[in-house]
C-alpha positions as CSV (number, residue, x, y, z in Angstrom):
1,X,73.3,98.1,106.0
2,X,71.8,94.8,105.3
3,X,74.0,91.6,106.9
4,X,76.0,89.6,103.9
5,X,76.9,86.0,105.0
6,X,81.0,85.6,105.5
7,X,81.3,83.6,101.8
8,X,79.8,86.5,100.0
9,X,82.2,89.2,101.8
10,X,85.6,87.1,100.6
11,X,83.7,87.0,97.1
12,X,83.3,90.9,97.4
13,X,87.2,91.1,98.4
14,X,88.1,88.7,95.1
15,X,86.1,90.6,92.9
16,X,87.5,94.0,93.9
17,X,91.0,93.0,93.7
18,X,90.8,91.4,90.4
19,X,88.5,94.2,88.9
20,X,90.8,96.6,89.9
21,X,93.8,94.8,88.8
22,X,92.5,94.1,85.1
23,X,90.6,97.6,84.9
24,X,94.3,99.3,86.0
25,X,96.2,97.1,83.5
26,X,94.3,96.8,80.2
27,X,90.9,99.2,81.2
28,X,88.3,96.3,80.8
29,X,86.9,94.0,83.5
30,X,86.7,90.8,81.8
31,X,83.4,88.4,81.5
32,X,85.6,85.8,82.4
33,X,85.6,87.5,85.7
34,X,81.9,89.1,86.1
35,X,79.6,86.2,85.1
36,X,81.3,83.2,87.0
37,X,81.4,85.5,90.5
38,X,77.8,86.0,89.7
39,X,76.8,82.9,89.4
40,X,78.9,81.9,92.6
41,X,77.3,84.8,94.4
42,X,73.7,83.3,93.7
43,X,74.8,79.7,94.6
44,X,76.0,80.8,97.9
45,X,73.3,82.7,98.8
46,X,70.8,79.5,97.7
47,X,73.5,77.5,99.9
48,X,73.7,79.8,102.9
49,X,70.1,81.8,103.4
50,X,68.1,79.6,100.9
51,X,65.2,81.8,98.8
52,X,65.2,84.5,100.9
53,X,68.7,85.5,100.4
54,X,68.7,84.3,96.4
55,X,65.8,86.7,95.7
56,X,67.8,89.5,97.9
57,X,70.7,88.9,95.7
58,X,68.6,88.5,92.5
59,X,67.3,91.7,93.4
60,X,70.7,93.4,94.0
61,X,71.8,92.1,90.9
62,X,69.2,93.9,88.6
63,X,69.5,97.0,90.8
64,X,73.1,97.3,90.0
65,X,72.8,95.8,86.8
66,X,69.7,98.0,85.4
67,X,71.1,101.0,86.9
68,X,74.5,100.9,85.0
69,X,72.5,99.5,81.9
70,X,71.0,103.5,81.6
71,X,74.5,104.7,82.5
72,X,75.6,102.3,79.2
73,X,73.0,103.1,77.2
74,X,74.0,106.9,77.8
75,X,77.7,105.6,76.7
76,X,79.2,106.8,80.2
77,X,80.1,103.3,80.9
78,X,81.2,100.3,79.2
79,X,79.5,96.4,79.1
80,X,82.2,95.4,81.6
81,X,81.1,98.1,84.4
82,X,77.2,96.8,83.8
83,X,78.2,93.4,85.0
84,X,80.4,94.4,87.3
85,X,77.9,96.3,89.0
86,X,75.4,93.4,88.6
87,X,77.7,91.1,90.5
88,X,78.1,93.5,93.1
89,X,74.6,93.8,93.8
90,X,73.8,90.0,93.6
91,X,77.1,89.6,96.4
92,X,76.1,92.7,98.8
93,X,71.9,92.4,98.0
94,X,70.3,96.2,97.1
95,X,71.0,98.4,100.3
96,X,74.6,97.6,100.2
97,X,74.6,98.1,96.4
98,X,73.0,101.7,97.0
99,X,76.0,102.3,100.0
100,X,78.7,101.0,97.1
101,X,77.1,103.2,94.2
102,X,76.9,106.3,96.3
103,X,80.8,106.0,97.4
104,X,82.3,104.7,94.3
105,X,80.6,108.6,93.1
106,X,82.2,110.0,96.2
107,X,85.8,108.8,95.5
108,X,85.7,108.8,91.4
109,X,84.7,112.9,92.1
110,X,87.5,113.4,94.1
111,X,89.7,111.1,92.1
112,X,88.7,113.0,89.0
113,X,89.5,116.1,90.3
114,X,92.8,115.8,91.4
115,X,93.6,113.9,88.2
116,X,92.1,116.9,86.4
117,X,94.3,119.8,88.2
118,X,97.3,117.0,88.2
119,X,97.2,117.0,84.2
120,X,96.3,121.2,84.2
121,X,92.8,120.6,82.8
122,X,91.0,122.8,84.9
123,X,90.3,125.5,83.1
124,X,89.1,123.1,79.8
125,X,87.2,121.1,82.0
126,X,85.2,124.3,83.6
127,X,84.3,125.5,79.4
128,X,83.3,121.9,79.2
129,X,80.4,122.1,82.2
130,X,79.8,125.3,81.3
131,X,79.0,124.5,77.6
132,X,81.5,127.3,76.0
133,X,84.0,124.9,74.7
134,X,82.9,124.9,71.2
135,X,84.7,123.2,68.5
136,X,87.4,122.8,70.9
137,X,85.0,120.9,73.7
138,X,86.3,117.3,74.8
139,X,83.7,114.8,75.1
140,X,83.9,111.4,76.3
141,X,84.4,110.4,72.4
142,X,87.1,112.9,71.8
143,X,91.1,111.0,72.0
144,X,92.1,113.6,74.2
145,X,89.3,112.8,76.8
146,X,90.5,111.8,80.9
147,X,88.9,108.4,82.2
148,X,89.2,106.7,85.3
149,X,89.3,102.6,85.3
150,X,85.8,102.2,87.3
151,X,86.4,99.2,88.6
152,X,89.3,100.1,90.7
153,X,87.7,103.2,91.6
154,X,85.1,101.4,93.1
155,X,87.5,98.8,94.5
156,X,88.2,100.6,97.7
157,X,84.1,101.0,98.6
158,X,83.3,97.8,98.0
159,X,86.5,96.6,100.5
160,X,85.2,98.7,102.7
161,X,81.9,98.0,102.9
162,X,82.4,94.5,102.9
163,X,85.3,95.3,106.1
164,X,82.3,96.9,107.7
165,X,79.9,94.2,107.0
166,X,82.4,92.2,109.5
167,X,86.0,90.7,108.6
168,X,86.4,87.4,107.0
169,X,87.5,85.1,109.6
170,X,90.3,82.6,108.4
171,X,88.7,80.0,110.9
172,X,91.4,80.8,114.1
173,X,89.5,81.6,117.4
């Protein structure tokens, strides 16, 4: 994993926490949210590692941000999990953003899973991958269909990731 300047690792903590606390309560990460830790993300990386470290996190930030676009334009996810991505990327730079993506998959499977035998949808959700549902198939645009709030699913990577990157110091010895 690529090293992520203390600053950007307490922005990382903030965003989790507050994605995953508006995502739980009303399912949508707000812009108000997204766009303003992006901005500070690039400003501390400008103030901390200069150009270098701006075009590492201008780099995450379309990684994360263009991957979730095709993921949107698919309609799996929604404008707020785009940006959030985005300002993941642009806080952990692209390696760490690959790391994040690959265990916010991990934990929304198993997540999924044991909200699917939890609610007994097992044996509609195997017709589903299957393809033998028919009329009676859910899809993501059916009212009956499971979701999981993204951003608190990936809450818990992105903590860890940035625990692993090194803890925040609070400036004791």
């Amino acid at each position: 994993m690529d090293t992520v300047p203390e600053i950007l690792r307490w922005g990382v903590f903030v965003l989790a926490i507050l994605s995953a606390a508006t995502d739980m309560h009303n399912r949508t990460i707000p812009n108000w949210l997204t766009l303003p830790m992006t901005a500070l993300a690039l400003a501390a990386r400008w103030y901390t590692g200069g150009w270098p470290s701006l075009k590492a996190g201008l780099i995450g930030l379309a990684v994360g941000f263009g991957v979730y676009f095709i993921f949107f334009v698919l309609n799996a996810r929604g404008g707020g999990d785009v940006k959030l991505m985005g300002a993941y990327g642009a806080l952990l730079g692209t390696m760490n953003w690959f790391v994040l993506m690959i265990l916010t998959g991990i934990l929304g499977g198993v997540v999924a899973l044991i909200a699917i035998v939890a609610k007994g949808r097992l044996k509609q959700t195997w017709q589903n991958i299957r393809g033998i549902a028919g009329k009676d198939r859910v899809t993501l645009d059916s009212k009956d269909a499971m979701s999981l709030p993204h951003g608190a699913v990936a809450a818990g990577p992105a903590i860890l990731i940035a625990w692993a990157l090194g803890l925040p110091t609070t400036g004791a010895p």
